[in-house]
C-alpha positions as a Markdown table, in Angstrom:
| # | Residue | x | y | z |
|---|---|---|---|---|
| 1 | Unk | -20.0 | -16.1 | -24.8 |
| 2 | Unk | -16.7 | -16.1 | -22.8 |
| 3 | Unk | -14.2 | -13.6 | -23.7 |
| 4 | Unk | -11.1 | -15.0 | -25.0 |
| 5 | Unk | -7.7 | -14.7 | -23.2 |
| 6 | Unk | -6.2 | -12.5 | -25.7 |
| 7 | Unk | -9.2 | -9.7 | -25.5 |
| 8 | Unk | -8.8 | -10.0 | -21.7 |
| 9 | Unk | -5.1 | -9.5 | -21.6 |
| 10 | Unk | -5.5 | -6.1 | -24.3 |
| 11 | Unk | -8.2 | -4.7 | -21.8 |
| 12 | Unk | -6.2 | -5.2 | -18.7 |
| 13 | Unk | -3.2 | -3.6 | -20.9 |
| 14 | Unk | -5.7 | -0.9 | -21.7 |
| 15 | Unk | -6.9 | -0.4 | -17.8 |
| 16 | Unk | -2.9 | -0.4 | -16.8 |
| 17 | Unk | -2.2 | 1.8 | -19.3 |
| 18 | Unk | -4.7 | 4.5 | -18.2 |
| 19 | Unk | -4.1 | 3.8 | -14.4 |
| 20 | Unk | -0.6 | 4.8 | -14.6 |
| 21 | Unk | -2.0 | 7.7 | -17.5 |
| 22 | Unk | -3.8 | 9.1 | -14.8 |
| 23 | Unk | -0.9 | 10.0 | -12.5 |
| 24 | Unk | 1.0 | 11.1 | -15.1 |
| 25 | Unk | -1.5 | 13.7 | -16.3 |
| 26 | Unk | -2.4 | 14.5 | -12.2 |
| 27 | Unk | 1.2 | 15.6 | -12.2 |
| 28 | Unk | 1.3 | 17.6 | -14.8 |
| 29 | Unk | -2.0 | 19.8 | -13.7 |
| 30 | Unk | -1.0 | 19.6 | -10.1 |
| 31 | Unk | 2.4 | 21.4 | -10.9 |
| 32 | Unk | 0.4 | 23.8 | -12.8 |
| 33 | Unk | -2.3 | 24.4 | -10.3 |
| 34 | Unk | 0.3 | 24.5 | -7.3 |
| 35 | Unk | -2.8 | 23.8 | -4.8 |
| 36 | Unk | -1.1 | 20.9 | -2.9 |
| 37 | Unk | -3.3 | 18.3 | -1.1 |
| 38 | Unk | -6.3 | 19.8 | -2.4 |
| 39 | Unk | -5.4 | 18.7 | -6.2 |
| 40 | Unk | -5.4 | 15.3 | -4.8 |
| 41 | Unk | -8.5 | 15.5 | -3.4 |
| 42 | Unk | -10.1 | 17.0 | -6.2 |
| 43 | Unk | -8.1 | 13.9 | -8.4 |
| 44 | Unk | -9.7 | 11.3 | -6.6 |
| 45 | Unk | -13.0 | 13.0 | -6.5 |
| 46 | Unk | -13.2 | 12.9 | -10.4 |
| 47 | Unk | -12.1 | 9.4 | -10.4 |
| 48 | Unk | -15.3 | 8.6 | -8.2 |
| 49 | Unk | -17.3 | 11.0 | -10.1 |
| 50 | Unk | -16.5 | 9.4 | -13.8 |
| 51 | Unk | -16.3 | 5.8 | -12.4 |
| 52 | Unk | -20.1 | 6.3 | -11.5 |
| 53 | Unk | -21.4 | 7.9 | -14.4 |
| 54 | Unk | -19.9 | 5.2 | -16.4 |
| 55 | Unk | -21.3 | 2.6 | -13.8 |
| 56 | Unk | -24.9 | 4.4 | -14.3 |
| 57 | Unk | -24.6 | 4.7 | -18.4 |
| 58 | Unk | -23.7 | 1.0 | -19.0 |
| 59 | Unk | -26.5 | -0.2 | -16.5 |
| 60 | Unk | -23.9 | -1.4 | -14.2 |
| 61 | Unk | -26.4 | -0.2 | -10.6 |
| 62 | Unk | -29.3 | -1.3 | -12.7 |
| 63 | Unk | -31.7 | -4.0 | -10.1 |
| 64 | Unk | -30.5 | -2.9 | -7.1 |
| 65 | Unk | -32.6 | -1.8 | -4.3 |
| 66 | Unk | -33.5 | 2.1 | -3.9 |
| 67 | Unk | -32.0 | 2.3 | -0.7 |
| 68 | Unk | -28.8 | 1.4 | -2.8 |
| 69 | Unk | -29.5 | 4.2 | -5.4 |
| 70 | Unk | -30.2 | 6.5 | -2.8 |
| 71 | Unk | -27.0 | 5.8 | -0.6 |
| 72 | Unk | -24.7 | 6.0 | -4.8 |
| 73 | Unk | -27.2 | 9.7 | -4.9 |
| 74 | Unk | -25.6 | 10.8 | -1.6 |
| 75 | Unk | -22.4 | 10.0 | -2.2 |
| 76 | Unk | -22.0 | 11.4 | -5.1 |
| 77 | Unk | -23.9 | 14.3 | -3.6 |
| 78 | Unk | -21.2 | 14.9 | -0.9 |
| 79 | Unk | -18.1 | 14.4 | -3.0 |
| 80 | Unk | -19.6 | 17.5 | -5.0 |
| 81 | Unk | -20.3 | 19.3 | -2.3 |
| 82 | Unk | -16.8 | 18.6 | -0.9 |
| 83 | Unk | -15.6 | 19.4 | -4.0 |
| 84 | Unk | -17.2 | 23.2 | -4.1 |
| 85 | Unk | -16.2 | 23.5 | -0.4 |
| 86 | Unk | -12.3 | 22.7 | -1.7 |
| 87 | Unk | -12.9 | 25.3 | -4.6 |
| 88 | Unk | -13.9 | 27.6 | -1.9 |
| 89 | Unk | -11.2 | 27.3 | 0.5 |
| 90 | Unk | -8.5 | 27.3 | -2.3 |
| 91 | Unk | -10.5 | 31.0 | -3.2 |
| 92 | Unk | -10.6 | 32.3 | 0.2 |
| 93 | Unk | -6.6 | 31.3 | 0.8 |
């Protein structure tokens, strides 16, 4: 069953809403933390992160070939591991 115009214009209110949400909260931690480009990076590292857990939890990588699931398993793999090696300059500085 097609969704109707209305419910598509409130969730593409909703998804503009929280885009611009996002940089408005990444503002207000990044003048907190004071880490410069590295709270950017670590921003767009937890966008990834969350946009493919939610991909994984409603099925959205479900049929795809296990090459595929293995090249989403490294990727997430190195953003983490970018992300501790981030956590550990900013700790060494």
């Amino acid at each position: 069953m097609p969704n109707s115009a209305v419910e598509n214009y409130l969730f593409s209110a909703l998804a503009g809403t929280t885009w611009f949400l996002q940089f408005f909260f990444y503002g207000m931690g990044e003048s907190k933390l004071g880490n410069g480009a590295s709270s950017w990076i670590l921003h767009m590292a937890f966008i990834i992160l969350i946009a493919n857990a939610w991909g994984i939890q409603l099925k959205e990588w479900q049929g795809v070939s296990k090459k595929t699931k293995v090249t989403i398993a490294l990727g997430i793999a190195t953003i983490i591991l970018s992300v501790l090696v981030v956590g550990l300059g900013n700790a060494l500085k």
